[in-house]
Backbone as CSV, one residue per row, in Angstrom:
resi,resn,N_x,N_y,N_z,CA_x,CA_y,CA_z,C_x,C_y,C_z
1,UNK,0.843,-1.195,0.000,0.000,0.000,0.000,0.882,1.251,0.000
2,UNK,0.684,2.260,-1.331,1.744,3.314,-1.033,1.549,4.301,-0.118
3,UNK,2.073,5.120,0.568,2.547,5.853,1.642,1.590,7.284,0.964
4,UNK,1.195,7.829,1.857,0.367,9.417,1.061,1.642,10.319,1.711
5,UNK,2.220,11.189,0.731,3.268,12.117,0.647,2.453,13.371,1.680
6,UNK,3.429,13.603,2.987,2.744,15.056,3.395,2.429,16.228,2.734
7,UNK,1.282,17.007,3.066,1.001,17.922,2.199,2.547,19.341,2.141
8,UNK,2.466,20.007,1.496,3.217,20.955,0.764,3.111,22.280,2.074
9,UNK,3.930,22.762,2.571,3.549,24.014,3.094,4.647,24.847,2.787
10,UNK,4.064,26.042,2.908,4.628,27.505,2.729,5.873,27.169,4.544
11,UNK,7.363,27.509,4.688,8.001,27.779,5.560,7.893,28.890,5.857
12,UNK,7.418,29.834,6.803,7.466,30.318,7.557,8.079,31.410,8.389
13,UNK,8.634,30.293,9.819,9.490,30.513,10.772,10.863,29.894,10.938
14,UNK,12.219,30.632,10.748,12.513,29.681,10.862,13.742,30.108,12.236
15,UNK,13.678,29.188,13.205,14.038,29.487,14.627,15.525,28.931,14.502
16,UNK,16.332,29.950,14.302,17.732,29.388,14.448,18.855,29.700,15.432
17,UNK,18.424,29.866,16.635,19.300,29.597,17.706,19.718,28.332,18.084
18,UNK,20.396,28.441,18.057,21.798,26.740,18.467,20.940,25.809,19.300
19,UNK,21.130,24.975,18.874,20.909,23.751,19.884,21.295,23.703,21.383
20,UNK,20.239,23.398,22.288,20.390,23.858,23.458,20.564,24.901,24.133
21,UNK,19.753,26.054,23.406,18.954,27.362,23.784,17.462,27.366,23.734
22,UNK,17.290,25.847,24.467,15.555,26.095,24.036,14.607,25.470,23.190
23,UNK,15.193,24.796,22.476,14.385,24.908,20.673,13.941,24.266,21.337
24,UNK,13.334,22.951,21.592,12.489,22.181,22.223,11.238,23.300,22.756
25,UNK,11.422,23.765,23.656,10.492,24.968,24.050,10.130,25.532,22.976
26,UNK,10.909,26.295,22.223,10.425,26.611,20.972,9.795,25.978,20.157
27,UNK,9.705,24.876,20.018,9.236,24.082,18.907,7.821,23.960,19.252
28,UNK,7.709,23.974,20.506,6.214,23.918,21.100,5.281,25.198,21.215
29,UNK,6.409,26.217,21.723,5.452,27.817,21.258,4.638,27.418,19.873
30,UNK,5.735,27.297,19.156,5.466,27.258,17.707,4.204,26.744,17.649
31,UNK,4.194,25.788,17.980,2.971,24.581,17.624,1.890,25.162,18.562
32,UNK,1.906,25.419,19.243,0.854,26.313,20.169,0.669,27.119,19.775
33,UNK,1.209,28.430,18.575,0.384,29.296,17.803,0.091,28.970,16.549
34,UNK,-0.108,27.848,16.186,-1.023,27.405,15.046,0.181,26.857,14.460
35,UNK,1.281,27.351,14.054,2.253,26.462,12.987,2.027,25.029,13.004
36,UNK,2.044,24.288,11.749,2.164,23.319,11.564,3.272,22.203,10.917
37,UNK,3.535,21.435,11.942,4.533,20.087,11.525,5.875,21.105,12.220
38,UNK,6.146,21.548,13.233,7.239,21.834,13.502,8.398,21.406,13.362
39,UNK,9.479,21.490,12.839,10.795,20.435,12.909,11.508,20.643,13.975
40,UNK,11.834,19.653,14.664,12.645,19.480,15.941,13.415,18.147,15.192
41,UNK,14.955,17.942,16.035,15.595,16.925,15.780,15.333,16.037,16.659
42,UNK,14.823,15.965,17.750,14.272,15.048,18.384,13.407,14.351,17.900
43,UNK,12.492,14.930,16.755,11.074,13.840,16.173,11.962,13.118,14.884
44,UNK,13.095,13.426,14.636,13.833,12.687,13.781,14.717,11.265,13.891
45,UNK,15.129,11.448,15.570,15.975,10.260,15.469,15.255,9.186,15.107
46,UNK,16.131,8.005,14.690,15.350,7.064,13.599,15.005,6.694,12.120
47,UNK,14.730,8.315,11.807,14.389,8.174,10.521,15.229,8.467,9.624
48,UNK,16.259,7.344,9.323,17.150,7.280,8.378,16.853,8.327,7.328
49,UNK,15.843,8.227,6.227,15.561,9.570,5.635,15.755,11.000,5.674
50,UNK,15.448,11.048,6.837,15.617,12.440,7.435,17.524,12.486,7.677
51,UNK,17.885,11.795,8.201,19.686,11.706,8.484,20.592,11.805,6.929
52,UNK,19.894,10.872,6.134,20.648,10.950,5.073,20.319,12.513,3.878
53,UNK,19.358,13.198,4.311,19.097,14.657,3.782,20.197,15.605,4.425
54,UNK,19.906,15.446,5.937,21.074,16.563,6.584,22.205,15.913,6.255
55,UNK,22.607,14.999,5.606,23.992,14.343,5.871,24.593,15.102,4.629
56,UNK,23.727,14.960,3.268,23.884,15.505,2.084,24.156,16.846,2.070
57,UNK,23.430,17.985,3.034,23.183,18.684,3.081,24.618,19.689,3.802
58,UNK,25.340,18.845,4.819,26.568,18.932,5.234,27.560,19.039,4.350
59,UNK,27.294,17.895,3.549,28.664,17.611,2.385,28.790,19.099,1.566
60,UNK,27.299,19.817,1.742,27.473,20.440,0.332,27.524,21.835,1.066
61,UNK,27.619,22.250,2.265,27.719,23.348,3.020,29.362,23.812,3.596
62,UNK,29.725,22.894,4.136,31.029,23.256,5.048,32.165,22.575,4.261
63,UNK,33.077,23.417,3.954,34.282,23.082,3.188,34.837,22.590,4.139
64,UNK,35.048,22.204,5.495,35.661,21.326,6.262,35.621,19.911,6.053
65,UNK,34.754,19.768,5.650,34.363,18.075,5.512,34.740,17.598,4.859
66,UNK,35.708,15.780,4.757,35.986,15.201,4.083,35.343,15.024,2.637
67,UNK,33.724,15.286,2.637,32.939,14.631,1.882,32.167,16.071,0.827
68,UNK,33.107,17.417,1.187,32.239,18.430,0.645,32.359,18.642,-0.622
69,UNK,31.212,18.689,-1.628,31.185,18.443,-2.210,31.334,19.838,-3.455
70,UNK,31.979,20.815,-2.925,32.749,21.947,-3.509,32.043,23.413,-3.644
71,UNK,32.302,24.514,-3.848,31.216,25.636,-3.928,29.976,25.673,-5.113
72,UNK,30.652,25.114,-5.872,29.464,24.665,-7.503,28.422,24.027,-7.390
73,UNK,28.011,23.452,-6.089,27.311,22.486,-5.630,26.409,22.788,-4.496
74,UNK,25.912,24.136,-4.120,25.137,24.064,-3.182,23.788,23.277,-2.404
75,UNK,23.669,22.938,-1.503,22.411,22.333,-1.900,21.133,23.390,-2.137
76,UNK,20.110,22.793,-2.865,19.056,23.757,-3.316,17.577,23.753,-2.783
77,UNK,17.010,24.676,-2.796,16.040,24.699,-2.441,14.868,23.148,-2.232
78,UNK,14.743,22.921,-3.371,14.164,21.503,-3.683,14.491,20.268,-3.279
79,UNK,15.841,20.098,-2.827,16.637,19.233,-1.840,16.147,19.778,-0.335
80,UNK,16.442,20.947,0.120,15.696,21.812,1.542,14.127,20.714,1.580
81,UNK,13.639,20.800,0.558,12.168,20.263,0.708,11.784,19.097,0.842
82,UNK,12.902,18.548,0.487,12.773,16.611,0.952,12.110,16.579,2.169
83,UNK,13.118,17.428,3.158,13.085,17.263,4.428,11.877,18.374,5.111
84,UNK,12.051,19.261,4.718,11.324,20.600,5.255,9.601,21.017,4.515
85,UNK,9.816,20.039,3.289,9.203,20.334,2.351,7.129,21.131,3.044
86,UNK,7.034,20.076,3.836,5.787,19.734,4.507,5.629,20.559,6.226
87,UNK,6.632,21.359,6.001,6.952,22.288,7.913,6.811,23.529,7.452
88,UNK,6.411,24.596,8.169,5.710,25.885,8.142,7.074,26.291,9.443
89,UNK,7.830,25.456,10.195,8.948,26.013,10.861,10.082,24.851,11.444
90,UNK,10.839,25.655,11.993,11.958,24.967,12.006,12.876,25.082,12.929
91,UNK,13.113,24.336,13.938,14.512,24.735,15.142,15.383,23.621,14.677
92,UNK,16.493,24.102,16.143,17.410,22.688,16.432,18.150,22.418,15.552
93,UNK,18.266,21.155,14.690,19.492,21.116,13.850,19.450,21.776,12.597
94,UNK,18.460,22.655,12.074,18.339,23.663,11.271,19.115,24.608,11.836
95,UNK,19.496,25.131,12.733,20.355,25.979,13.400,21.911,25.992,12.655
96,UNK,22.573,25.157,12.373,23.872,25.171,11.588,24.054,25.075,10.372
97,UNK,22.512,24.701,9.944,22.759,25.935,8.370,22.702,26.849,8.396
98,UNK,21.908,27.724,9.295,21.677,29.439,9.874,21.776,30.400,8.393
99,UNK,22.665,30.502,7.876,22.315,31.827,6.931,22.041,31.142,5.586
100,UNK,22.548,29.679,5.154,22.475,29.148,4.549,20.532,28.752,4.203
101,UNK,19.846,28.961,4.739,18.158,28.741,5.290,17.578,30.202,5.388
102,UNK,18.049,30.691,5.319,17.729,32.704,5.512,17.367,32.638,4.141
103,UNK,18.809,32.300,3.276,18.735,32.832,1.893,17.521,31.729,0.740
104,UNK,18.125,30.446,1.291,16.903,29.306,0.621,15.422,29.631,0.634
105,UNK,14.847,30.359,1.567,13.762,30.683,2.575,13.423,32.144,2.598
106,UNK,13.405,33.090,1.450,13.468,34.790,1.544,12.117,35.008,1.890
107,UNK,11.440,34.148,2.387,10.122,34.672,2.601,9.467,34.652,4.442
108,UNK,10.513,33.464,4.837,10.255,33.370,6.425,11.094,34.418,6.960
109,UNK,9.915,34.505,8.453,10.699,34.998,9.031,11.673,34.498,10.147
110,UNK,12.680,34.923,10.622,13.752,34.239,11.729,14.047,34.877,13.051
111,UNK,13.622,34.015,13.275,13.847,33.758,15.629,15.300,33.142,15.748
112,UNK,15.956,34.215,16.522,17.380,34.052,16.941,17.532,34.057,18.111
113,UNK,17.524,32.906,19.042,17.315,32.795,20.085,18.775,32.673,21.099
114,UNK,19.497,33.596,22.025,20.914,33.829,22.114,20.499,33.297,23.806
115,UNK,21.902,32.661,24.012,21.939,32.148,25.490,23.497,32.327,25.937
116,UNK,23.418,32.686,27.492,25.267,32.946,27.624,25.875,32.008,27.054
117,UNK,27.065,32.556,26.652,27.268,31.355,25.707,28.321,30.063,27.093
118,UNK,28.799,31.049,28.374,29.244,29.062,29.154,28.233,28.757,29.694
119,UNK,26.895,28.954,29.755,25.802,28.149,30.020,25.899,27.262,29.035
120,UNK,25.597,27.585,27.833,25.926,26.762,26.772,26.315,26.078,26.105
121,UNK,27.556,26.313,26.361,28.930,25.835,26.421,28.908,23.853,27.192
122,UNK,28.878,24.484,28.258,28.431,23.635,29.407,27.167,22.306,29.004
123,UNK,26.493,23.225,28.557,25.295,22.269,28.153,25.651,21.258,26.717
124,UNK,25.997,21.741,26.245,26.649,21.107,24.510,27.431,20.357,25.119
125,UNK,28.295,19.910,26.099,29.413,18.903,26.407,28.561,17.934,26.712
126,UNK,27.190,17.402,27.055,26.425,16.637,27.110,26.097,15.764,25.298
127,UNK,25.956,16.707,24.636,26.084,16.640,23.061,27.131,16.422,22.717
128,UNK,28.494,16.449,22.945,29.725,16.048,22.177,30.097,14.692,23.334
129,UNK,30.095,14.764,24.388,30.428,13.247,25.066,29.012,12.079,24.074
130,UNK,27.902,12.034,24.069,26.966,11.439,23.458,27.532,11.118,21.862
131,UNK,28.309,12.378,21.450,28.839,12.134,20.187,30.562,11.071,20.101
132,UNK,31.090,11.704,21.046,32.514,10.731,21.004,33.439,10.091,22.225
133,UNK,31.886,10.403,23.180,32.557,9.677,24.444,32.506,8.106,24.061
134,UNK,32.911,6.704,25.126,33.083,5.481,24.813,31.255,4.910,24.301
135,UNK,30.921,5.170,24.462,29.473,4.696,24.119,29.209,5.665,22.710
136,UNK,29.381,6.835,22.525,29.176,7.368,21.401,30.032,6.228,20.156
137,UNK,31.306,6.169,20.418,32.319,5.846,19.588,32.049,4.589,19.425
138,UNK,31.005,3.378,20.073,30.512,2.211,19.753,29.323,2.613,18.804
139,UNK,28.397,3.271,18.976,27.865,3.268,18.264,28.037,4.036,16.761
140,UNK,28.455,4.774,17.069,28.665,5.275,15.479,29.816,4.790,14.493
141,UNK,30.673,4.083,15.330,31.646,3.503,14.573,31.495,2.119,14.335
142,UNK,30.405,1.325,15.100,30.436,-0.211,14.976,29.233,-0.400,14.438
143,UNK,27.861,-0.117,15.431,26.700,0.004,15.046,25.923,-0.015,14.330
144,UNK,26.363,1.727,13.888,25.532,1.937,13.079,26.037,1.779,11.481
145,UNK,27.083,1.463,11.268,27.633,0.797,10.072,26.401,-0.367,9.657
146,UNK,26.547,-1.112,10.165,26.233,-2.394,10.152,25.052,-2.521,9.949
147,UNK,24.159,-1.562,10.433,22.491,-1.559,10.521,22.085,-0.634,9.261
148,UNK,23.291,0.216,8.664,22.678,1.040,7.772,22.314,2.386,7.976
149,UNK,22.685,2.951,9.330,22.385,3.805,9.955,23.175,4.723,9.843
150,UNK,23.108,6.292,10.057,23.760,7.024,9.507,23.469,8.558,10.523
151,UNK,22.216,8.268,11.537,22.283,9.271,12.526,23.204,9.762,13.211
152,UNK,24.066,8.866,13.502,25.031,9.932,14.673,26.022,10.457,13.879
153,UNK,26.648,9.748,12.757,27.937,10.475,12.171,27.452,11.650,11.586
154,UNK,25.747,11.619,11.350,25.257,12.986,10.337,25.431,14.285,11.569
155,UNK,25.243,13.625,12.911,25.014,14.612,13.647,26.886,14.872,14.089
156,UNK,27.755,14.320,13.810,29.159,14.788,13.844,29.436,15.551,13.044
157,UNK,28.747,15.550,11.726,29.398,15.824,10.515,28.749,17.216,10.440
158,UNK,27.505,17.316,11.192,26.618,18.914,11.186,27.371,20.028,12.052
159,UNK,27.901,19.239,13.478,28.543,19.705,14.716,29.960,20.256,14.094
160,UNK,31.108,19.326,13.667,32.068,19.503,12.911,32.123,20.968,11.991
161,UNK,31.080,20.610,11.081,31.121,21.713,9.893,30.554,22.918,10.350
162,UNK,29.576,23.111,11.299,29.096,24.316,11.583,30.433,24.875,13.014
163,UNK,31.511,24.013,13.590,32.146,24.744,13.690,33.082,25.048,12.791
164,UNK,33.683,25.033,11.817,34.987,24.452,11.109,36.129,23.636,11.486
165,UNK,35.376,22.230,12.262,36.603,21.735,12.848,36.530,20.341,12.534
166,UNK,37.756,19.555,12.294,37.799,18.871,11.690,37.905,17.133,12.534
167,UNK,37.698,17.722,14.018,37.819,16.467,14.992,37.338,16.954,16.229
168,UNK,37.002,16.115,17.478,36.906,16.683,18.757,37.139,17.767,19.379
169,UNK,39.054,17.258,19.409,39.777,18.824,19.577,39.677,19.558,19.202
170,UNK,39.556,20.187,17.907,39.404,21.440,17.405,38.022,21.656,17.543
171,UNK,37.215,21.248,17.605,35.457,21.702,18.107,35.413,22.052,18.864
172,UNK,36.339,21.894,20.127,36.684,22.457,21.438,37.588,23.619,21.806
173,UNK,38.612,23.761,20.959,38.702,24.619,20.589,38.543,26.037,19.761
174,UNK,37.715,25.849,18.731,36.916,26.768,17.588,35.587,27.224,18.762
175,UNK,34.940,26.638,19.595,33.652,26.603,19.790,33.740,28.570,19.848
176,UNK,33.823,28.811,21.160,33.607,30.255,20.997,33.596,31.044,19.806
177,UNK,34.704,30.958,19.186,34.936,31.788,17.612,33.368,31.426,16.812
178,UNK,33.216,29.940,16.611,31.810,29.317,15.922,30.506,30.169,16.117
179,UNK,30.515,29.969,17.540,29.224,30.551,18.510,28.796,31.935,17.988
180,UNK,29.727,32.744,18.036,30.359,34.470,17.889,29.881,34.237,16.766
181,UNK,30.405,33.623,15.611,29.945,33.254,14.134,28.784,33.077,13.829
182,UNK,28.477,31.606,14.197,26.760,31.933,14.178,26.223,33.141,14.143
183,UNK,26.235,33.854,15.243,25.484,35.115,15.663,25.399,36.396,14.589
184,UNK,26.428,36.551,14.373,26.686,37.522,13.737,26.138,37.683,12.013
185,UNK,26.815,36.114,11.442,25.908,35.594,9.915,24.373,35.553,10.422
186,UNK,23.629,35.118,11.344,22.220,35.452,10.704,22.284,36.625,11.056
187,UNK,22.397,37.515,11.674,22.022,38.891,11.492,22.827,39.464,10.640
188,UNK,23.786,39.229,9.805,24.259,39.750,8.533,23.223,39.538,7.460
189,UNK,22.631,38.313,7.342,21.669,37.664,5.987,20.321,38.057,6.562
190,UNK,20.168,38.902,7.830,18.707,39.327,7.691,19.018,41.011,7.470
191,UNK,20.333,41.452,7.863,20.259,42.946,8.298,19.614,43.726,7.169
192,UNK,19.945,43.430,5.852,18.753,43.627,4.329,17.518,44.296,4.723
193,UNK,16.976,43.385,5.335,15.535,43.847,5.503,14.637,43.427,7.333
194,UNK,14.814,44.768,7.425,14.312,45.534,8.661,13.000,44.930,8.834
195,UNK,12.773,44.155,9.881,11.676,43.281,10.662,12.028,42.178,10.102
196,UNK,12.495,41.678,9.488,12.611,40.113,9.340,13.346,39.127,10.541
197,UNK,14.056,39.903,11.292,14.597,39.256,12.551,14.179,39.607,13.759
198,UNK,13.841,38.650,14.218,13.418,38.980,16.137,14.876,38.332,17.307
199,UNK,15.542,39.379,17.870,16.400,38.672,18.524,15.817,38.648,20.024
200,UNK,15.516,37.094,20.156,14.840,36.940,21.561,15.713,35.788,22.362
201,UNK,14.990,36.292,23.644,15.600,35.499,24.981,14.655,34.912,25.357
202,UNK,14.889,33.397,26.067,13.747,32.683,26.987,13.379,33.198,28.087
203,UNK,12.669,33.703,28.172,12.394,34.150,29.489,11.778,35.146,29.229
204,UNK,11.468,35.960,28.235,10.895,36.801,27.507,9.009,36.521,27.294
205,UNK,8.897,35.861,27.213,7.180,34.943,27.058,6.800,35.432,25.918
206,UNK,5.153,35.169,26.094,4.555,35.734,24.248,4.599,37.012,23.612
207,UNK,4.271,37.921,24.256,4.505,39.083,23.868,5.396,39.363,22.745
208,UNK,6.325,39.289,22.646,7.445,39.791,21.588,7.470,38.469,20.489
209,UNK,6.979,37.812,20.976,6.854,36.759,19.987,5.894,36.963,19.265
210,UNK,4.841,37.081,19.875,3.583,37.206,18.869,3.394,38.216,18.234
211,UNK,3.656,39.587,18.554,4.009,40.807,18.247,4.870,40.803,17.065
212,UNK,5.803,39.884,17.108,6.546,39.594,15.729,5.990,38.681,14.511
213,UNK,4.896,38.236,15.257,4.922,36.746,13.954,3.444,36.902,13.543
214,UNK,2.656,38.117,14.332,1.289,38.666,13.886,0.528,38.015,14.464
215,UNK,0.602,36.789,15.908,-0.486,36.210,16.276,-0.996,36.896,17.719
216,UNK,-2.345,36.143,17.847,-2.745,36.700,19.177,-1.927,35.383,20.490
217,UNK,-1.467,36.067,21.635,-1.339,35.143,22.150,-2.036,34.512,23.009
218,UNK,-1.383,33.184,23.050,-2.702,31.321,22.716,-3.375,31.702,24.451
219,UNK,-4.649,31.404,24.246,-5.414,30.947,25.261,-5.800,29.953,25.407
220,UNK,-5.995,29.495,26.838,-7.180,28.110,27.065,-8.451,28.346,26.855
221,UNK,-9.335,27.063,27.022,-10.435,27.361,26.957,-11.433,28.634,27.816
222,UNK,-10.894,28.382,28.516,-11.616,29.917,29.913,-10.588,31.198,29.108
223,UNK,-10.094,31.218,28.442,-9.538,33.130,28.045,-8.116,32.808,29.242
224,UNK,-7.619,32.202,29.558,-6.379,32.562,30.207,-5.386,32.210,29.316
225,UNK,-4.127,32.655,29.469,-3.145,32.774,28.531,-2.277,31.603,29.527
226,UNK,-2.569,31.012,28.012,-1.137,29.664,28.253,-0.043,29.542,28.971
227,UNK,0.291,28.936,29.714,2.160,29.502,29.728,2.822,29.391,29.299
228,UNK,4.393,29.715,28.769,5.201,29.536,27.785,5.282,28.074,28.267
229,UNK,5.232,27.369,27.192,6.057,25.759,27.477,7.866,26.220,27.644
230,UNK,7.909,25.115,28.533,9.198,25.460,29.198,10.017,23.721,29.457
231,UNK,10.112,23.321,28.024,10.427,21.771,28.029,11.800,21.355,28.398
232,UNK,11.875,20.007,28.871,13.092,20.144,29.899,14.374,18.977,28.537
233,UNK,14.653,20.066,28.010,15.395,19.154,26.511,16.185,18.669,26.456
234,UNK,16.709,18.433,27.731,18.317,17.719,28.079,17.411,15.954,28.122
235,UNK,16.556,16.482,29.090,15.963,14.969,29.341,15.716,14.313,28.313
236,UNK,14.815,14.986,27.362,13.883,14.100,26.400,14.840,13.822,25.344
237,UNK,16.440,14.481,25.365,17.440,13.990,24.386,17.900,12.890,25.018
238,UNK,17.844,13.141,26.573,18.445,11.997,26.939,17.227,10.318,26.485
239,UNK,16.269,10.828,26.630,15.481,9.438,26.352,14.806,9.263,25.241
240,UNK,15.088,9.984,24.076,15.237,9.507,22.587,16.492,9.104,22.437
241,UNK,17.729,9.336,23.098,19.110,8.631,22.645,18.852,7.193,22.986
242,UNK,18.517,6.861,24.023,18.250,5.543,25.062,17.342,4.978,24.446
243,UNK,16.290,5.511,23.756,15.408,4.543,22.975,15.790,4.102,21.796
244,UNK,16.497,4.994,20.779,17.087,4.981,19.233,18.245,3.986,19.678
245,UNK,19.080,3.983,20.648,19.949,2.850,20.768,19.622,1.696,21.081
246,UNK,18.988,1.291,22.036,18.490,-0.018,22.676,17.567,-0.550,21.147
247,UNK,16.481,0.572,20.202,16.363,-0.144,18.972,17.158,-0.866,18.013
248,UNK,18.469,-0.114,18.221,19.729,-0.619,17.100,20.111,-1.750,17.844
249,UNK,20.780,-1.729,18.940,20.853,-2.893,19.685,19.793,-4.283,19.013
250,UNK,18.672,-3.898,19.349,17.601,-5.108,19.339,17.704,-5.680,17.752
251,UNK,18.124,-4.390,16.923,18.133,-5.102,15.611,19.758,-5.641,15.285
252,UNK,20.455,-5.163,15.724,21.627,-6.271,15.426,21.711,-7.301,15.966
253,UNK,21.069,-7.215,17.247,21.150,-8.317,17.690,20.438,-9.668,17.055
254,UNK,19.169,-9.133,16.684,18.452,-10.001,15.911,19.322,-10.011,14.798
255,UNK,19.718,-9.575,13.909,20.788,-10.012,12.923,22.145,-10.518,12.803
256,UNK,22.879,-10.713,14.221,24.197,-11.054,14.568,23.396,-12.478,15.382
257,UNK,23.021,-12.062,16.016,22.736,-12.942,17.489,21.676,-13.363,17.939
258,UNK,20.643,-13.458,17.193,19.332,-13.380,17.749,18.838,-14.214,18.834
259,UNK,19.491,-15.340,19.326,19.399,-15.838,20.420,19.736,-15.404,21.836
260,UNK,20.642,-14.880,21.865,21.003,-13.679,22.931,20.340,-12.325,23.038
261,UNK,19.687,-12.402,22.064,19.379,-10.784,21.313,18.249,-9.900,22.299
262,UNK,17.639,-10.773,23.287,16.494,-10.064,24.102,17.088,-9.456,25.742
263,UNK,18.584,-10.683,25.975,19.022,-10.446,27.210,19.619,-9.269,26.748
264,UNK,20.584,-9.662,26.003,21.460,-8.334,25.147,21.202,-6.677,25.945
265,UNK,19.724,-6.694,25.194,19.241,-5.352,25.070,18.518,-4.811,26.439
266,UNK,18.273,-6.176,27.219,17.895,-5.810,28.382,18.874,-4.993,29.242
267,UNK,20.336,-5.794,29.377,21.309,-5.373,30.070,22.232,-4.150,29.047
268,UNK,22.031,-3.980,27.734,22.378,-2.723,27.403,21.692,-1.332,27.856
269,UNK,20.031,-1.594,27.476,19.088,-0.503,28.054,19.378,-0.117,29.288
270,UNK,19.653,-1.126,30.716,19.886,-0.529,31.592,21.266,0.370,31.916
271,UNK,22.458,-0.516,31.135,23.975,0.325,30.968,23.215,1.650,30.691
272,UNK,22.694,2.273,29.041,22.481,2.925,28.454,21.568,3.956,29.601
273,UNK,20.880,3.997,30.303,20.401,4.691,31.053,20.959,5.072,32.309
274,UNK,22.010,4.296,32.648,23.307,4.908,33.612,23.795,5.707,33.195
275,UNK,24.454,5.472,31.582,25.459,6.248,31.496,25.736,7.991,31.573
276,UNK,26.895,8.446,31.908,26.432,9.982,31.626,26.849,10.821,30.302
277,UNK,27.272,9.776,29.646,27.079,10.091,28.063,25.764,10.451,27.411
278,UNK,24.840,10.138,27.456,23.387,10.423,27.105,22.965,11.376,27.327
């Protein structure tokens, strides 16, 4: 039975403050003032599809990368739409294309959402141990080979190129310069045209949001005003990592081992939820 293709939408919003300033929260404002199909990278892990678009999408952005595929080669709009094609907005790992999505997109508008950056800082070392601490480095180097999988190296290869660095160390080192970078390119690719950028803080609530994006802000049923969702995004990364792994687990196992394959995943799931890699 074939699959019905999501419908077509006009993009929007597109929310490009860094990962782990929020977007999670954001993604839910969003969806709480009517936008539809929000993109978060959290509703992605899994879907190979979706990994092998941003993966492409890397090659053809950051001249750092082994795999880039040169300036003659941008990716294009119509490639953007594989993935985006069917979203009215956009956080999270849309964030490190940042000006690259300004220009694809001359019609949305963009939420730049800025956080100190060693809060931040701080918080992203949760994201790079997950990426190349000892449990990262099993899975993306053994794993997910094997299964066909292609999520975590896409998410090295996004991290990598949106800083210009070409390994751990230098991601750790570049980060500040990156950060500073970010900031500055989207408000270079919006400075053109006056109201197209809202530079906001969490903690700020609807007001300036809605004020920017033309909506009223959301009520409940009795006329009281919502509260900002205020989602706790460390967690729910932590337990989409723990679920997307213990799945890979269960399927190699069934394909290596399938007789072992149920204890396996029992006593991995519980490792996997110790660890403080996640």
């Amino acid at each position: 039975m074939a699959t019905t293709p999501p419908p077509k939408r006009e993009m929007k919003v597109l929310c490009l403050g860094l990962f782990r300033t929020g977007t999670y929260s954001m993604s839910q404002a969003l969806t709480a003032l009517g936008y539809a199909n929000v993109y978060h990278g959290l509703n992605s892990l899994g879907n190979n599809a979706d990994w092998a678009v941003l993966n492409a999408a890397s090659s053809a952005t950051f001249p750092v990368l082994p795999t880039y595929r040169g300036p003659n080669s941008p990716f294009t709009r119509s490639e953007w739409d594989q993935i985006w094609g069917s979203c009215e907005a956009v956080t999270d790992v849309a964030s490190v294309f940042g000006a690259t999505l300004v220009r694809a997109y001359p019609d949305a508008k963009v939420i730049l959402v800025e956080r100190d950056y060693d809060k931040w800082a701080k918080s992203l070392e949760t994201v790079v141990q997950s990426l190349w601490g000892p449990g990262g480095k099993f899975f993306i180097n053994v794993v997910e080979p094997l299964l066909g999988s292609e999520t975590g190296q896409t998410n090295r290869n996004m991290l990598l190129g949106w800083a210009g660095a070409r390994d751990e160390k230098e991601l750790r080192a570049t980060l500040r310069t990156a950060w500073e970078r970010h900031h500055a390119e989207i408000r270079g690719a919006c400075a053109a045209e006056p109201g197209r950028l809202l530079n906001y803080k969490l903690g700020e609530g609807w007001e300036p949001l809605c004020e920017f994006l033309g909506c009223e802000v959301p009520r409940d049923e009795r006329g009281e005003v919502l509260p900002f969702p205020h989602a706790n995004e460390a967690a729910a990364l932590r337990k989409k990592i723990v679920e997307q792994q213990v799945t890979l687990l269960k399927k190699l196992g069934n394909k290596v081992f399938p007789w072992v394959a149920s204890a396996a995943v029992a006593c991995a799931g519980w490792w996997l939820a110790q660890s403080i890699w996640v």
